[in-house]
C-alpha positions as CSV (number, residue, x, y, z in Angstrom):
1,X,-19.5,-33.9,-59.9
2,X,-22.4,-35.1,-58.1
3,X,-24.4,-33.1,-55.9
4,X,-24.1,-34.4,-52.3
5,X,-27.5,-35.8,-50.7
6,X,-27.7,-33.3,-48.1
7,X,-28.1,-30.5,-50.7
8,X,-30.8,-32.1,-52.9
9,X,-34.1,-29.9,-53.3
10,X,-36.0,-33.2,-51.9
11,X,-34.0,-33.5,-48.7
12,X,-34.7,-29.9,-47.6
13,X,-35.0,-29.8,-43.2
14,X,-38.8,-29.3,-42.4
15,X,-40.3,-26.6,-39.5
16,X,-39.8,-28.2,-36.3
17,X,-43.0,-29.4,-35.2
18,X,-45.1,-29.0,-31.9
19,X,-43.3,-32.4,-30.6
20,X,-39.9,-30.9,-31.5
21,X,-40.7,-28.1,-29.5
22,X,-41.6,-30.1,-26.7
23,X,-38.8,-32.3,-26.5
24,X,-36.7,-28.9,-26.6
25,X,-38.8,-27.6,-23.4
26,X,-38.4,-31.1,-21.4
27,X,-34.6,-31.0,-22.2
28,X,-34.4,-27.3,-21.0
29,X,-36.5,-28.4,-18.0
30,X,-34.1,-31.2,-17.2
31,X,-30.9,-29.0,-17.9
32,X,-32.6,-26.1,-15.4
33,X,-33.1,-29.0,-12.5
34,X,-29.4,-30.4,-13.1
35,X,-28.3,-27.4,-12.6
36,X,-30.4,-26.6,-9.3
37,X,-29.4,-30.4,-8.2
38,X,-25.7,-29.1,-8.9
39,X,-26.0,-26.0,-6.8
40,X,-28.0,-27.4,-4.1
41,X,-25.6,-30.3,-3.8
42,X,-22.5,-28.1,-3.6
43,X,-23.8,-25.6,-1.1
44,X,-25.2,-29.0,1.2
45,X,-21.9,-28.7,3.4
46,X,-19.2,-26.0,4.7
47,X,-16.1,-28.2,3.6
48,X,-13.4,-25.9,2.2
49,X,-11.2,-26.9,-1.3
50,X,-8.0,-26.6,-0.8
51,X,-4.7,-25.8,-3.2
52,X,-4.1,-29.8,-3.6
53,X,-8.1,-30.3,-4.6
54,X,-8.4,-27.1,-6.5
55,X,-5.4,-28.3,-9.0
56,X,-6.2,-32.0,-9.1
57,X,-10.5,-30.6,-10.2
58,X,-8.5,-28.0,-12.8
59,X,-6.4,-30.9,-14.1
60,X,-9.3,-33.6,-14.4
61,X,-11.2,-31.3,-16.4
62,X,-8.6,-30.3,-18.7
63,X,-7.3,-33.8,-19.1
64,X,-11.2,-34.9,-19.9
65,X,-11.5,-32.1,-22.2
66,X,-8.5,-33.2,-23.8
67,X,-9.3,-36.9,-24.4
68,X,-12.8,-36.2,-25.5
69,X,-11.2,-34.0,-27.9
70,X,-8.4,-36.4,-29.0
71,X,-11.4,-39.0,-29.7
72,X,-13.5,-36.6,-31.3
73,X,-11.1,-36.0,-33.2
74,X,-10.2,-39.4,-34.6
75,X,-13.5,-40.1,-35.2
76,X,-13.8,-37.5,-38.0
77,X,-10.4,-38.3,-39.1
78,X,-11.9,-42.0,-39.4
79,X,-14.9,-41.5,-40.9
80,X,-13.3,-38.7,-43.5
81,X,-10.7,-41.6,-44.4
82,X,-14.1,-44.1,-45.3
83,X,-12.8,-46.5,-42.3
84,X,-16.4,-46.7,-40.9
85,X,-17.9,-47.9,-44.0
């Protein structure tokens, strides 16, 4: 049996590097201000959610979560099957 590529001595991961830890800082940077924008954004008005708009947010979500999840799911089941060769 073949050893798989990933597990070769030659294909070892290297150290991240100073430009690997930069790019990890600007996305943290960019994740802190989304989440400022988001808060700022939601606290710009005093409108009021009500039952109706709390279950249709609840419901979008999960029904996102679920699709994403479905697809995710057939794209290992695709690739495991060789279909994306």
């Amino acid at each position: 049996m073949p050893m798989p590529d990933v597990l070769k001595p030659e294909n070892k991961p290297r150290p991240l590097g100073p430009a690997g830890w930069v790019a990890i800082a600007a996305m943290g940077v960019l994740l802190g201000l989304a989440i400022w924008f988001a808060f700022w954004g939601w606290n710009l008005t005093d409108a009021v959610l009500d039952t109706n708009g709390r279950i249709a947010l609840v419901l979008g979500a999960v029904f996102s979560m679920i699709v994403g999840g479905g697809l995710m799911a057939l794209l290992f089941w695709s690739n495991r099957k060789g279909f994306d060769r």
